[in-house]
Wavefront OBJ file of the C-alpha trace (Angstrom):
o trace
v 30.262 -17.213 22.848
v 30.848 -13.700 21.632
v 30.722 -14.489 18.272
v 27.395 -15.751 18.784
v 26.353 -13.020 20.717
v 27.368 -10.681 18.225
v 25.583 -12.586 15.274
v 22.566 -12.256 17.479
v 22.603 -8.449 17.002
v 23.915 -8.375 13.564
v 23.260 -10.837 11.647
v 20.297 -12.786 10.338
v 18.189 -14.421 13.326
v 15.889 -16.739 11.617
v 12.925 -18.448 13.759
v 11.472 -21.937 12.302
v 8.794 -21.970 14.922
v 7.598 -18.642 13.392
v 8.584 -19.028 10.016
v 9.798 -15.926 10.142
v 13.692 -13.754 10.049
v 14.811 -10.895 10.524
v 18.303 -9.185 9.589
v 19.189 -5.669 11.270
v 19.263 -3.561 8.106
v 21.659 -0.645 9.317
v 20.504 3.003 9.463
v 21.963 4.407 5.746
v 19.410 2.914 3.146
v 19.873 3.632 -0.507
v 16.564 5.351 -1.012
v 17.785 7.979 -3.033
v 17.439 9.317 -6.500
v 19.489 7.137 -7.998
v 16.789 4.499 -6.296
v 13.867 5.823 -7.675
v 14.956 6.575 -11.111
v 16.041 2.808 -11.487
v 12.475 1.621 -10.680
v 11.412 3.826 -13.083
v 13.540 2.050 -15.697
v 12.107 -0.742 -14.890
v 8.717 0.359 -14.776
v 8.883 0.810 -18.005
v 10.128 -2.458 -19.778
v 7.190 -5.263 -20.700
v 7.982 -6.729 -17.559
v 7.403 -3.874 -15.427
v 3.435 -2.986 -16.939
v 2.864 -6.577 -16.762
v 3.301 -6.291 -12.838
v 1.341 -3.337 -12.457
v -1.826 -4.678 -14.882
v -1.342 -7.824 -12.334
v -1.280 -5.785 -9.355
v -4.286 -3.695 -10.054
v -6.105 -7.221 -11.355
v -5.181 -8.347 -7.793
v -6.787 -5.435 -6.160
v -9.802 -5.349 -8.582
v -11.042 -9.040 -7.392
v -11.803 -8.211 -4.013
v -12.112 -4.182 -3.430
v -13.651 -1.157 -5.267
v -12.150 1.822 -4.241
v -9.293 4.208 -3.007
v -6.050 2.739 -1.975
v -2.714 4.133 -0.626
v 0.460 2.667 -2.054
v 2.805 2.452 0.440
v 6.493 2.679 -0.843
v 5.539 3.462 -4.469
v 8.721 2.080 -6.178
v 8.477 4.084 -9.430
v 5.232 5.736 -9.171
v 3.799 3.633 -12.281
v 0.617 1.664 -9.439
v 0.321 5.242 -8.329
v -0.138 6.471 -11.768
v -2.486 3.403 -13.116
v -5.203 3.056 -10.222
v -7.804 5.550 -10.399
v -7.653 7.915 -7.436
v -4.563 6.273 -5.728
v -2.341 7.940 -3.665
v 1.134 7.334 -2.385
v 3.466 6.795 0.669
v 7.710 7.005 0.467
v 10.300 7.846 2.895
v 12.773 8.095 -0.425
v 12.934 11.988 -0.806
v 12.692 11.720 -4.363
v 9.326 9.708 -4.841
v 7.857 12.184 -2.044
v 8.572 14.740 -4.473
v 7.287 12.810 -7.301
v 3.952 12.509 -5.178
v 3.799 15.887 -4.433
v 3.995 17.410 -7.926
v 0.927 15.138 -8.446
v -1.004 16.081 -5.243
v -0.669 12.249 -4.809
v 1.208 12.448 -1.268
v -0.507 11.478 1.762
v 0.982 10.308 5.048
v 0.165 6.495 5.862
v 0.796 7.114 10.039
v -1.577 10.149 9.910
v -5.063 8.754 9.146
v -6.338 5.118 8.731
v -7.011 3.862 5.149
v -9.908 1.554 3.883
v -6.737 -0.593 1.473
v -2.805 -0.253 1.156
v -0.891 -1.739 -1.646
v 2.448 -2.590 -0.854
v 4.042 -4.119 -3.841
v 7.647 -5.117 -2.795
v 7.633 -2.729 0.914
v 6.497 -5.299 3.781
v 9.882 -6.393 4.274
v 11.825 -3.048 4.065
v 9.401 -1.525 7.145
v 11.302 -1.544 10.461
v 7.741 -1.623 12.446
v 5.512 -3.317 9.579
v 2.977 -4.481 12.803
v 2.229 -0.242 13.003
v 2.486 0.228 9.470
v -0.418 -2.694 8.428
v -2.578 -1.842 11.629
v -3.236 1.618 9.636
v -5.763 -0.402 6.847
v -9.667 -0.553 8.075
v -10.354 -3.111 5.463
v -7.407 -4.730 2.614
v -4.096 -4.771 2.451
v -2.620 -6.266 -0.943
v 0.803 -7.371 -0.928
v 4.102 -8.938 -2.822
v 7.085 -9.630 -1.424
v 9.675 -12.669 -1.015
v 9.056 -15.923 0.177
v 11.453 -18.354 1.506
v 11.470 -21.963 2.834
v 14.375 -21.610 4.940
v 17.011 -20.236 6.287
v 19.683 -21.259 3.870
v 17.139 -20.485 1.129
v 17.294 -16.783 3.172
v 21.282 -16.171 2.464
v 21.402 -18.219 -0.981
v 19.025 -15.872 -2.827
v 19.056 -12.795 -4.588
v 16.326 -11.215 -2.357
v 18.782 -11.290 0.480
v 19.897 -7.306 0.782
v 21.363 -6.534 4.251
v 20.951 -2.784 2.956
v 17.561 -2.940 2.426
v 15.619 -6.468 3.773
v 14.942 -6.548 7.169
v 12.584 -9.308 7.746
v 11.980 -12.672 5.984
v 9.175 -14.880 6.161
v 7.666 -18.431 4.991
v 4.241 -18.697 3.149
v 2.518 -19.856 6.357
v 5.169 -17.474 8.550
v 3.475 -14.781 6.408
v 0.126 -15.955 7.006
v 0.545 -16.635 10.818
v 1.870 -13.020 11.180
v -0.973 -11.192 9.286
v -3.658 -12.775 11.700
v -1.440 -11.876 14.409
v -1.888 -8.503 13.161
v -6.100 -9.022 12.828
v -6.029 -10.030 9.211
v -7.277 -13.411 7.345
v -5.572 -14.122 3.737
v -8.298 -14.154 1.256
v -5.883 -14.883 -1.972
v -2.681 -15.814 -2.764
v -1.177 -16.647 -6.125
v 2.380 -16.526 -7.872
v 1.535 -14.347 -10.779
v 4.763 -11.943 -10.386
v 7.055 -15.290 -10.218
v 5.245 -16.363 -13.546
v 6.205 -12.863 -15.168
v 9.503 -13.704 -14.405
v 10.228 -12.161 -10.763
v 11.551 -15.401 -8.586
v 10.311 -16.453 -5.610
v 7.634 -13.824 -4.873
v 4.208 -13.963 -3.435
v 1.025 -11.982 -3.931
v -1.127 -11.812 -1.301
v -4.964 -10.537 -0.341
v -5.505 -9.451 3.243
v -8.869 -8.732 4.687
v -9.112 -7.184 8.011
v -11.137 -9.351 10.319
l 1 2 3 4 5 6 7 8 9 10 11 12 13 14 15 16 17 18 19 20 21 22 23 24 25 26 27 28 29 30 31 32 33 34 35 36 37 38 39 40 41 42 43 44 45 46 47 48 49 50 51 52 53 54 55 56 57 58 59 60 61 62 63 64 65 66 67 68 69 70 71 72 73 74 75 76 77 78 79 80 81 82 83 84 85 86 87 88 89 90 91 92 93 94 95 96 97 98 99 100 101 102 103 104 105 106 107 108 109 110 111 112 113 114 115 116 117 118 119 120 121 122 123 124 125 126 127 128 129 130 131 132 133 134 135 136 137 138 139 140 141 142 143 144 145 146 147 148 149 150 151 152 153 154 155 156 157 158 159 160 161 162 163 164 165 166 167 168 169 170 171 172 173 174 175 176 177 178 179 180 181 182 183 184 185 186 187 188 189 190 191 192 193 194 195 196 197 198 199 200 201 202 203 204
């Protein structure tokens, strides 16, 4: 049984009941330069403003105001919603934020919306991180039927993915959390990005 025991702690646990996974993502993460100047590549193809245009449509159909983006990826939602600011734990983007006077810390105050395009799943404590929002949280991320789905697709990284969820997993979790789904829609996996989901939260 050790073998099993020791999948248990490293390897992918996956829970059907909960629709829900989650892989133990080691310590060392690739948030680095090299990181953020990639998403900034890709920022900047048609693909990339396509996102963003659909991002800040997303957040435009049910909120009016500030937002913090939490794990800005390149810095381009940052950049294209008025008055947004931004939250990273790469080095680099908190520098990027900073020469903008766009930093703020998301574990400091409570925020009336986060964005967080692509971040959800990279969070080692996502249950603290969403319990900072007082009203929205907007978010895309992968979605997965399965378990085999899980290790057959390209959005399984064991250096960066920690957990895994199911549409309704996803849903089930978020009104754990004190949150009802208000929209949900595949716009990002029409642009081209596979398997994602874009979600509306609004705090109950």
């Amino acid at each position: 049984m050790k073998s099993f025991s020791d999948e248990l702690q490293t390897g992918l646990v996956w829970l059907p009941e909960l629709g829900m996974g989650r892989y133990p993502v080691a310590g060392s993460r690739p948030y680095d330069a090299d990181y953020f100047t990639r998403y900034q590549d890709m920022a900047e193809t048609s693909m990339g403003q396509q996102l963003t245009a659909a991002r800040i449509q997303l957040v435009s159909r049910h909120y009016q105001g500030s937002v913090l983006d939490v794990g800005i990826g390149s810095g381009q939602f940052v950049n294209c919603y008025p008055g947004a600011l931004g939250f990273d734990v790469n080095p680099a983007g908190v520098a990027w934020l900073h020469e903008r006077n766009a930093y703020a810390d998301l574990y400091a105050n409570r925020w009336r919306a986060l964005t967080m395009w692509d971040v959800l799943e990279h969070i080692d404590e996502p249950e603290l991180a969403v319990q900072q929002a007082t009203e929205f949280i907007f978010v895309s991320l992968p979605v997965f039927d399965s378990a085999e789905h899980i290790v057959s697709s390209r959005h399984y990284r064991k250096d960066e993915h920690i957990w895994y969820w199911t549409h309704d997993g996803l849903i089930k979790w978020f009104a754990e959390q004190g949150f009802s789904m208000v929209e949900h829609n595949t716009c990002e996996s029409m642009l081209g990005r596979e398997g994602i989901g874009s979600y509306a939260f609004k705090r109950n």
